[in-house]
C-alpha positions in Angstrom: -50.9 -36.3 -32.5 -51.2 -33.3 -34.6 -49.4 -30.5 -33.7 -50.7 -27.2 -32.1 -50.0 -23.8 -32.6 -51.2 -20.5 -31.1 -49.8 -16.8 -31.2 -51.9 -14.9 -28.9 -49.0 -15.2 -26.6 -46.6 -14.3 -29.0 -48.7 -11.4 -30.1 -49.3 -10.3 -26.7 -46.1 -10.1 -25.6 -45.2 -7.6 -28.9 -47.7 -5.2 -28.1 -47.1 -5.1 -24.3 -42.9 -4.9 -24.7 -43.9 -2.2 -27.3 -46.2 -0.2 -25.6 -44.4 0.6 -22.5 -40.9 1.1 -24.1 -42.9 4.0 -26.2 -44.4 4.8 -22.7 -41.1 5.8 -21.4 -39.4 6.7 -24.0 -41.8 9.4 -25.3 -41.6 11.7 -22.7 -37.8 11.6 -22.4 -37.6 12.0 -26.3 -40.0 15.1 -26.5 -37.9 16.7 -23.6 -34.8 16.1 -25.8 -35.9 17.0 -28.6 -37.8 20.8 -27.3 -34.3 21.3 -25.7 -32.7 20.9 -28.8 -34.9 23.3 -31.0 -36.3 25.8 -28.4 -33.3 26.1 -25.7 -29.9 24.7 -27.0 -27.2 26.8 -27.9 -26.0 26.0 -31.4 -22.8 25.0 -30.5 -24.7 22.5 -28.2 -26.9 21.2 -31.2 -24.1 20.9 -33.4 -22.7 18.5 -31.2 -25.9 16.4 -29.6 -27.3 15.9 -33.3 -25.0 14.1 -35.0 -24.5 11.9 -31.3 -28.3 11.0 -31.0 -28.1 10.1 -34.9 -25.3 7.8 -34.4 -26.9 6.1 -31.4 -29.3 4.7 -34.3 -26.5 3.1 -36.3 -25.7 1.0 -33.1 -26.0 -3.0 -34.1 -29.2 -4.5 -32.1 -27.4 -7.1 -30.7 -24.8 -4.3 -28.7 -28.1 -2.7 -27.6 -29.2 -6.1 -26.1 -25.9 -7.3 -24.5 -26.5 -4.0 -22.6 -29.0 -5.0 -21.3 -28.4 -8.2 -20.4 -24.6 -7.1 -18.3 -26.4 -4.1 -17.0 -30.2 -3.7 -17.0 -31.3 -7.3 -16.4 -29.3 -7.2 -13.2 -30.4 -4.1 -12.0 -33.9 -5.3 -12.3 -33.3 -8.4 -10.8 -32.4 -6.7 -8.0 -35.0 -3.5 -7.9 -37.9 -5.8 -7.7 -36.3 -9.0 -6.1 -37.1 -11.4 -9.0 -35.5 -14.6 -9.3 -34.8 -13.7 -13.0 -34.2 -10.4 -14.5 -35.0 -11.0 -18.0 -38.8 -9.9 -18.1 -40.3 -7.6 -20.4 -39.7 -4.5 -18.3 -36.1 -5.4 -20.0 -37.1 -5.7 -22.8 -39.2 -2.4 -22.6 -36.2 -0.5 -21.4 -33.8 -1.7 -24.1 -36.3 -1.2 -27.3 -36.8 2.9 -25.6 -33.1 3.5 -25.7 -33.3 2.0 -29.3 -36.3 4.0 -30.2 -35.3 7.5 -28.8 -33.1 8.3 -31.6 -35.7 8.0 -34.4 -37.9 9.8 -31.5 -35.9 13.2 -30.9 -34.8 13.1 -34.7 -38.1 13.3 -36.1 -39.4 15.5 -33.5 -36.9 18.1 -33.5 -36.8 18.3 -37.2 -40.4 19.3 -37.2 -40.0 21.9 -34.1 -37.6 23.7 -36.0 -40.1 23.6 -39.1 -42.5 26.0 -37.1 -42.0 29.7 -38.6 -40.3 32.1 -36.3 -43.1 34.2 -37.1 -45.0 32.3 -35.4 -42.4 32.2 -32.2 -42.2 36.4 -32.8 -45.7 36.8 -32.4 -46.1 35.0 -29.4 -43.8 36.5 -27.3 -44.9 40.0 -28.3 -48.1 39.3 -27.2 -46.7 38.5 -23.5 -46.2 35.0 -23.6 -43.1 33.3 -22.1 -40.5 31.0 -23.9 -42.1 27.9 -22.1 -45.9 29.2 -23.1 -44.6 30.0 -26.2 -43.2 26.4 -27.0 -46.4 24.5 -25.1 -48.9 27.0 -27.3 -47.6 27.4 -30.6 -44.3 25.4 -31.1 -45.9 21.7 -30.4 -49.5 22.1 -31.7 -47.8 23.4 -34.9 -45.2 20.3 -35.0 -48.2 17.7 -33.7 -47.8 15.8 -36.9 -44.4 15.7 -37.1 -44.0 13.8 -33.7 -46.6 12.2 -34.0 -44.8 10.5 -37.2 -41.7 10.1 -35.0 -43.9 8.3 -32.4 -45.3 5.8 -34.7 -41.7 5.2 -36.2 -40.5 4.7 -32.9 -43.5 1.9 -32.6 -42.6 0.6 -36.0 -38.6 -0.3 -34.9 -39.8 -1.6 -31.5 -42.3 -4.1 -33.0 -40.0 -5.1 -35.5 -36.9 -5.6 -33.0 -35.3 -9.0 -33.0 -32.3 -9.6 -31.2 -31.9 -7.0 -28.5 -35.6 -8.4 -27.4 -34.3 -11.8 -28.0 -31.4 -11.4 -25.5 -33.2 -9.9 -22.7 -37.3 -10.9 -22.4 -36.8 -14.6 -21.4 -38.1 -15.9 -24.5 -41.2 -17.5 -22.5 -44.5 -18.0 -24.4 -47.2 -17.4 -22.3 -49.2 -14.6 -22.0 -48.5 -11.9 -19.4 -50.1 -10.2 -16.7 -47.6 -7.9 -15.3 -44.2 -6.1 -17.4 -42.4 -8.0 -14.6 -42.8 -11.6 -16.1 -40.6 -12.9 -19.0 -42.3 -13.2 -22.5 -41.7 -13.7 -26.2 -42.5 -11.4 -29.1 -43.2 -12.7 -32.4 -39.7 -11.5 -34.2 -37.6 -13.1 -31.4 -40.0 -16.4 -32.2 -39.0 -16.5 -35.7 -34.9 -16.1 -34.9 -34.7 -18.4 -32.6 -37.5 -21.1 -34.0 -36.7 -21.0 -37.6 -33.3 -22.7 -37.4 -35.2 -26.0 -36.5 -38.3 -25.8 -38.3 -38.2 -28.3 -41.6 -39.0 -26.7 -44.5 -42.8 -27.0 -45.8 -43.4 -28.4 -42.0 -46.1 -27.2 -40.3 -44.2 -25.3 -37.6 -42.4 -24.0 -40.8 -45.9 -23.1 -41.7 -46.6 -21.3 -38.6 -43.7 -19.2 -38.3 -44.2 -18.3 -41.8 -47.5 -17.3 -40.7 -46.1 -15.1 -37.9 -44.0 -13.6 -40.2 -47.2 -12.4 -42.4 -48.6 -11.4 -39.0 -46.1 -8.8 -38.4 -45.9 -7.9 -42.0 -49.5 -6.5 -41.4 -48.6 -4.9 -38.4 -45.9 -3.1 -39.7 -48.1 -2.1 -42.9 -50.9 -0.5 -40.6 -48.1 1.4 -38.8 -46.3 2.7 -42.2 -49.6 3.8 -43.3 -50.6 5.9 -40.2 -47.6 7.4 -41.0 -48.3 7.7 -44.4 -51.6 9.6 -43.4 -50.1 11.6 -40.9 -47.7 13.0 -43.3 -50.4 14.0 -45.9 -52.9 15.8 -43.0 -49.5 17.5 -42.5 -48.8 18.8 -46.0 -52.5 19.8 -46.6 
């Protein structure tokens, strides 16, 4: 019989794994990063910066044995599962990943806004936390922004930390809590054993294309972002 192939599973389980691993790693991110710019002492600054930065030149595949010793068990437990590689794993593992590229991004553009703009504030009555919630992040809304989709961009395109701890199952999912498959741990572990010019060759090439177009859109939001920002 002629072979099948379908990627909505595969597709699925990118977008889900991505969007809650920006879901919780946003918030912690933006708190970093306003810390950083708006209440850090420079001698505290100086010393968190270059830690968070090297935190991105961490191999993937230390990220996802992480999570395998540590946070697959934990969940496993948590929620009394029989397995404890799921996408909530997964989800976890890509937000410690993306944070970095997160509170770099953002911070750099917080410290952008003119201290004018900061001076002016406060004389007109408004406290340090008004100040940073009023003119501090609607002036630097691009900037994270950028660092939010670039965060999105490394999660989608994650391979073998998502590899190690999802459960590499290809169906489609209905809670975070089931294991799943994303279409860059597909092509590791699939394109060992495919024969060249096959048709499952032909598919994963396909999925590779897939999430060439994926990551096109999100370069290009970013792209956009970034001019709205300099006009």
């Amino acid at each position: 019989p002629a072979p099948q192939f379908g990627f909505l599973p595969l597709i699925t389980g990118t977008l889900w794994v991505s969007f809650f691993a920006i879901l919780f790693a946003l918030p912690f991110g933006l708190s970093v990063a306003v810390y950083m710019s708006e209440v850090a002492d420079h001698r505290t600054r100086s010393f968190l910066k270059p830690v968070i930065e090297l935190l991105s030149g961490i191999p993937s595949v230390v990220y996802g044995f992480f999570g395998l010793i540590v946070i697959v068990p934990l969940i496993q437990k948590v929620f009394n599962l029989p397995v404890g590689e799921t996408g909530l794993a997964g989800s976890i593992v890509l937000a410690i990943m993306a944070l970095p590229t997160i509170i770099t991004v953002s911070e750099d553009a917080m410290r952008n806004c003119p201290r004018a703009m900061r001076e002016a504030s406060l004389a007109l009555g408004a406290t340090r936390w008004q100040t940073i919630y009023t003119v501090v992040m609607p002036f630097s809304i691009s900037g994270i922004t950028s660092g939010v989709v670039l965060g999105i961009g490394r999660a989608i395109g994650e391979t073998m930390a998502v590899l190690m701890v999802t459960g590499n199952a290809a169906v489609i999912p209905t809670t975070i809590l089931e294991p799943l498959r994303t279409i860059p741990a597909t092509i590791a572990a699939e394109l060992g054993e495919a024969p060249a010019g096959g048709a499952h060759y032909e598919a994963l090439f396909l999925l590779g294309v897939v999430l060439f177009f994926i990551t096109m859109l999100i370069n290009f939001s970013v792209e956009y972002i970034s001019s709205r920002t300099n006009k």
